[in-house]
N, C-alpha and C positions, 0 to 999 in steps of 0.2 A: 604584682603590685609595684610600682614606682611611685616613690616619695620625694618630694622635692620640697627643699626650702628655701624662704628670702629672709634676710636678717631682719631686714625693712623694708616699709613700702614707698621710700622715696626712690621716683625716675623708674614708676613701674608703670606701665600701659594696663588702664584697668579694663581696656577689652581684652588684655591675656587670658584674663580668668574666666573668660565667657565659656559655657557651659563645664567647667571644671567643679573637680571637687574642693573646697578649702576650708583650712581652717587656721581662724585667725586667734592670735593669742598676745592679752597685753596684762601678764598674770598681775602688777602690781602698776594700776589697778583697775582698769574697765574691765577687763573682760570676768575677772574677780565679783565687780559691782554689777554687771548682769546678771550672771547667774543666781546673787546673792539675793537681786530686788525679785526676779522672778521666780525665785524658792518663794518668796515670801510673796507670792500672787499677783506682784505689778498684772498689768493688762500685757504689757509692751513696753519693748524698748527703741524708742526711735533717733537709731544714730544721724548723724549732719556732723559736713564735716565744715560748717563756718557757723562764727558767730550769729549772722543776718538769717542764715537761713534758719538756726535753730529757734530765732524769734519769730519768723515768718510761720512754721509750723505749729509752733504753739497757739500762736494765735487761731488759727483755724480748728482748733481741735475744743471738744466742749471744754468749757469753764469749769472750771473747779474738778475736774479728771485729771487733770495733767499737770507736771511737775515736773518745770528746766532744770537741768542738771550739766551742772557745767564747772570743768577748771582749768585754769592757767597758772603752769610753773605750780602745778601741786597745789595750790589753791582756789575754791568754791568764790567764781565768776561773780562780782556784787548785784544784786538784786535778781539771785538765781534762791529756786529753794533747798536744793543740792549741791556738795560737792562732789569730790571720786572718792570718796571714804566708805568703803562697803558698813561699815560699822551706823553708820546713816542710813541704812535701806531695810528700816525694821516693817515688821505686817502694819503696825498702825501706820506707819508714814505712806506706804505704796502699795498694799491690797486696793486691786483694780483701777490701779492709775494706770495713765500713761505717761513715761519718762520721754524727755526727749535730752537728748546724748550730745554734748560736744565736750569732746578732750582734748589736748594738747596732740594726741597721737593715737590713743585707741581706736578712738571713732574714726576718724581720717582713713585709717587701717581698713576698717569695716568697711568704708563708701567705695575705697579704692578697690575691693571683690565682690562690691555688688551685683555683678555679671555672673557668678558663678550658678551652674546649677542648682548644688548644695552648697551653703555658707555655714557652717559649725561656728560657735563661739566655748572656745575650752581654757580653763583655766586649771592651777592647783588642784582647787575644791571640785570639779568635775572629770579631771583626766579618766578614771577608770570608764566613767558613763561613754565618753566621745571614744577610747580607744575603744568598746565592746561592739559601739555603732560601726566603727572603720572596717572592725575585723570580719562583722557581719557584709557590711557591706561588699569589700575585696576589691575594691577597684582603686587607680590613679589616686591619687591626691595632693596637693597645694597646702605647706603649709606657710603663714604670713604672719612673722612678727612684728609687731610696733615698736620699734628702737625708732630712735628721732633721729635725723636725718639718713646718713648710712652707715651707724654706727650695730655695733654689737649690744644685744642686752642681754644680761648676764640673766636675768632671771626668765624672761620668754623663751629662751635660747635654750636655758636646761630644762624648762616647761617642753617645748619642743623634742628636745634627745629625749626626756623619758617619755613619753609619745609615743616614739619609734620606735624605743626599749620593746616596749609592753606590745608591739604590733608583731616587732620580730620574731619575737620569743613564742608567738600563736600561728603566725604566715610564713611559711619557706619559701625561701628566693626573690625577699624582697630588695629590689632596686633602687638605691640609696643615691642621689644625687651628692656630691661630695660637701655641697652646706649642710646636707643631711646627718653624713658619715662627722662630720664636725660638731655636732649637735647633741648625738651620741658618745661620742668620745669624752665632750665637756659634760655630759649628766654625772658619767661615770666617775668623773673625779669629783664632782661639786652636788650631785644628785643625791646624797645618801642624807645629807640635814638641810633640808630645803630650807629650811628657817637661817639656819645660820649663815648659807649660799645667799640670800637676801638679804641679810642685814651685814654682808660683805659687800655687796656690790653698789655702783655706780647709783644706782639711782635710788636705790635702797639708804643710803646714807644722805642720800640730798633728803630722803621725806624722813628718818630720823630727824636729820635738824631742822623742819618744817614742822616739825610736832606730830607724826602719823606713825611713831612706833608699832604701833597697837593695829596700824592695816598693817605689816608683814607680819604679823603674831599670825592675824586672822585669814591672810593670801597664802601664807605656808600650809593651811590646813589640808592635805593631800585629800583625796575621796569622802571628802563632808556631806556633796554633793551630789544625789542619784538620777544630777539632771542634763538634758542637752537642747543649750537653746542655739532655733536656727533662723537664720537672716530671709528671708523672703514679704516681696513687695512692700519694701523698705520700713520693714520694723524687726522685729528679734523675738520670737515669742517660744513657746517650748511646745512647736509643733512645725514639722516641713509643708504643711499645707496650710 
């Protein structure tokens, strides 16, 4: 098995991904807020990675089933019914909606591995689910952070290395691309309180002072989640078919 990783999805060719494995990860807070609305029964999550189009979509989908979900610089887009605040995605709000998705970077993420055969969405709260799926699985895989431009995110990043951890430690002789072997190396020093690793980091302190404490409490939660939602024919549902 060979693992590859991007820190980000900026200046990636999204037919790279075309029939590959991947998975994409933007622990704080889409990929978080997927898993979370689809614990809690959404229908679907339909990412878009533009403002226009996320309206264009909604429109065509029935009335009263669907709910825009959307933010810029950490804050719930006006005249949307959602933010990225998993704490927002209770069973009364989004049992058997459909969500449609634009974030600053998550979603963007998601569109840009559209091409892949399998598309995995893992966060915190699901890692064990998607790492038991990989190791079943045994083949290739892609993984694809959402850091904003080409930068590092500390918290996808260590999402990412324990990933690997948990792969390696089941699979001999796995093949580590060196963003990989980076990724690893950073869990191990910052992986052991994921909470605290988050409310250290870069982006973790801009949504502290935006008032979103309470999503890294809820994004640190390691294996809450015994789910794996995957991307095909452009929604997110917690089925490959």
């Amino acid at each position: 098995m060979k693992i590859n990783l991007f820190l980000a999805p900026n200046g990636l060719d999204e037919f790279y991904f075309t029939g590959k494995n991947t998975v994409v990860i933007d622990a704080l807070r889409t990929t978080s807020v997927i898993c979370t609305a689809l614990a809690n029964e959404a229908k679907e999550v339909i990412p878009v990675a533009s403002f226009e189009y996320a309206m264009k979509i909604s429109d065509g989908i029935l009335s009263g089933q669907t709910l825009l979900r959307g933010e810029r610089n950490t804050k719930k887009i006006e005249g949307f019914n959602l933010g990225n605040s998993p704490l927002e995605y209770s069973p009364e709000t989004v049992t058997g909606k459909s969500i449609v998705l634009i974030t600053t970077n998550g979603s963007k993420a998601i569109v840009k591995a559209k091409f892949s055969q399998n598309l995995i969405i893992c966060s915190f709260l699901n890692l064990s689910a998607v790492t038991n799926y990989l190791i079943d699985k045994n083949e290739d895989f892609e993984i694809l952070c959402s850091a904003k431009g080409s930068s590092l995110n500390m918290g996808d990043t260590v999402c990412a290395g324990k990933l690997i951890s948990e792969i390696r430690n089941s699979i001999q002789n796995c093949e580590l691309t060196d963003s990989a072997l980076a990724a690893v190396s950073l869990n191990q020093c910052h992986g052991n309180n994921i909470k605290k690793m988050l409310y250290e980091s870069e982006h973790g302190k801009i949504l502290i002072e935006n008032g979103f404490e309470e999503d890294l409490n809820f994004c640190a939660n390691l294996n809450s989640l015994s789910i794996i939602p995957f991307y095909n024919g452009g929604s997110v549902k917690l089925s490959a078919n």
